[in-house]
N, C-alpha and C positions, 0 to 999 in steps of 0.2 A: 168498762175499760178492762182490760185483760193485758197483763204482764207489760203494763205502760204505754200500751198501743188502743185508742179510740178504734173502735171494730168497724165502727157504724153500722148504717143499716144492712140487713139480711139480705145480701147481694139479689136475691130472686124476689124480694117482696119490693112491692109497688107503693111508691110513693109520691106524692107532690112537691117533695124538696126539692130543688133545684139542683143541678147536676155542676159539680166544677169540672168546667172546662175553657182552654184559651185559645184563640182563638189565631191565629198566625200573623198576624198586622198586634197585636199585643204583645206576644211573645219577641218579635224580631225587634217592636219598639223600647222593651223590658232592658236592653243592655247586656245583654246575655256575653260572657268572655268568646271570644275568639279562639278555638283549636290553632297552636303554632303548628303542627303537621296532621293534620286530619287523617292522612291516607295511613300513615305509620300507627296512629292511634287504632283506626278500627279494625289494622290489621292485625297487632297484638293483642285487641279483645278479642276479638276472633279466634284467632288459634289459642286463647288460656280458655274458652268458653265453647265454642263451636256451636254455637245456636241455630237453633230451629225453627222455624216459624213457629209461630209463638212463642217466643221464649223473651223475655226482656232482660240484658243486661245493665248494672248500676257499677262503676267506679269510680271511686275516688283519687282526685291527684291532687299532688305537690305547689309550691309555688312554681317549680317550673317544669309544670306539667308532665311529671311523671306519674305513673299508676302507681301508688300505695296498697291499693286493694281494691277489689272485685269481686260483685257474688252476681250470680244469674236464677231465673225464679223463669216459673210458668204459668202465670196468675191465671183462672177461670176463663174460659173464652168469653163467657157471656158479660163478666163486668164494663160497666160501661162508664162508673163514676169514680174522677178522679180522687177523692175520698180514700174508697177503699185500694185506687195502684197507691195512694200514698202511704198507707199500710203498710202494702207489702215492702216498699222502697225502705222507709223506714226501721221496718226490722231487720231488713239484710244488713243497712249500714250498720245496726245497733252489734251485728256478729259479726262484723269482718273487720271493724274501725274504731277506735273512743271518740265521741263528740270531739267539738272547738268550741261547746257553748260559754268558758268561762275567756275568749279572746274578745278582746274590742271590736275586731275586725276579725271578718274569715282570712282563714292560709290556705287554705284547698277548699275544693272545686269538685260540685259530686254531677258525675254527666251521665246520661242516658242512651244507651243502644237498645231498639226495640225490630227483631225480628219480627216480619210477618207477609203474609198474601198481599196482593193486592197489586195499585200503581202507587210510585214512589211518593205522589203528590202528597202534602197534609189530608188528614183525614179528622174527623170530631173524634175517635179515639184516641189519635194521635195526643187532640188537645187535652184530654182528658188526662193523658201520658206529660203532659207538659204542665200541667197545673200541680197535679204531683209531685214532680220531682222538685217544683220550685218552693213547693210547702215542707217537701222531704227533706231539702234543704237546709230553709232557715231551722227548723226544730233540731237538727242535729247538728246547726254552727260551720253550717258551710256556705258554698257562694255554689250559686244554681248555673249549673252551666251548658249548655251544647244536649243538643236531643238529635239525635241520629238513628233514621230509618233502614234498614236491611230487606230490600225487596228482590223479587228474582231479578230486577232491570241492575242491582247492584245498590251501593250506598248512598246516604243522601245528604244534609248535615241541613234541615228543616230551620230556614230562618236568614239563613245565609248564602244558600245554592251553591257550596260546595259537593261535590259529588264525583265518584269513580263504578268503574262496574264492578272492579273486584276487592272483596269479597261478595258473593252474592248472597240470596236465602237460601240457594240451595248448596253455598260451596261448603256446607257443615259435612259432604257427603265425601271431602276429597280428604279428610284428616282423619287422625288416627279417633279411634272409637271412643268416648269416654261415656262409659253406661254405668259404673257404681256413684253410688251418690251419696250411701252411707254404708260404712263397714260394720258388722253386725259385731258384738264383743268379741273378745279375745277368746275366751273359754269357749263360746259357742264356733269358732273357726278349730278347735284345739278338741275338741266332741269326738267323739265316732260317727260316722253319719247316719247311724239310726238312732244317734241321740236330741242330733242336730233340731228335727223337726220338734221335738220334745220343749228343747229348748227356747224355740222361738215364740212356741205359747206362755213359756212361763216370762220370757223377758219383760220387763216393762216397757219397752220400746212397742211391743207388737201392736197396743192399740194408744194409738194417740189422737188431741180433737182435733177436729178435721178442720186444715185455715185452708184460705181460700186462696192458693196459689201452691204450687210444691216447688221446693228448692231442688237446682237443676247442679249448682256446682259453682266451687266458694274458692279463689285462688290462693295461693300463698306465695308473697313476694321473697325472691332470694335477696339474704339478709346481705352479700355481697354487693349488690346495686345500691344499700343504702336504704329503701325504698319501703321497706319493712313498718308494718302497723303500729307493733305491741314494741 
């Protein structure tokens, strides 16, 4: 266990543990909440995130269904076990949100957007992406909600058959660029730039252990909407 998170097995080694996964007649039986505007949802993940195939988005909402917070990651393509997305799910929540583990009942609602190739239909990754989120879930005190696919045919809302074409997987291409994902120190912006290089071997940042997904881009709600985490 490492920094509160179950790692589990070595993504690449082989084993005979059984893989979690759910399977779409499970999930849509499960009771899953209802999106009140689908299309308005995945449009504002969207433009806070702009994902790419492969990218999965995770956010959290309100009782009435507003986004409090949002972070997006890029897990290993080759992962296949729900296990390890629940990982990743679970440490993005642990930075961008505080648990609801000491409420009786969940308030919010933690939902899933997963960019990728393919046809919109469910897929075994998918389910693998749905067992996840609902484990990611309850450990962090929230209520499991809504899994929504991002294909090039457009959106999907897996479970439910709601769906639109836009955004698509490829409309990441129509928005403004966002390519930083971490700012290096202050002192090392603040450097000469022959010092700069200098500096980024000595940082501590420059080598860090390698987790099995990289973080793509973590939102900050304006504290004027109300909507705000912390």
């Amino acid at each position: 266990m490492i920094s509160g998170i179950d790692r589990g097995q070595y993504p690449l080694a082989r084993s005979s543990a059984p893989r979690r996964v759910l399977d779409l007649e499970t999930w849509t039986a499960s009771g899953i909440p209802l999106l009140r505007d689908p299309r308005e949802f995945v449009l504002e993940l969207h433009q806070r995130h702009l994902p790419q195939p492969g990218t999965t988005v995770v956010a959290v909402l309100d009782a009435l269904q507003r986004v409090t917070a949002s972070a997006s990651f890029a897990p290993w393509p080759h992962d296949a076990d729900g296990w390890l997305h629940r990982n990743a799910i679970l440490s993005h929540l642990r930075r961008v949100t505080p648990h609801d583990l000491r409420l009786t009942s969940p308030a919010r609602t933690a939902v899933l957007l997963r960019c990728r190739e393919g046809a919109a239909d469910w897929t075994e990754q998918d389910g693998a992406w749905m067992w996840a989120l609902r484990d990611a879930a309850i450990l962090h005190g929230l209520r499991c909600g809504a899994y929504v696919s991002l294909t090039q045919s457009g959106w999907q809302i897996l479970g439910d058959g709601r769906h639109g074409r836009n955004p698509h997987a490829g409309s990441w291409a129509d928005g403004p660029v966002h390519t930083v994902t971490e700012l290096p120190p202050r002192t090392a912006l603040e450097a000469p730039r022959g010092q700069r290089a200098q500096h980024a071997e000595r940082s501590p940042h420059a080598r860090r252990p390698e987790l099995p997904w990289s973080p793509a881009r973590v939102t900050a709600i304006e504290p004027a909407r109300r909507t705000g985490t912390r």
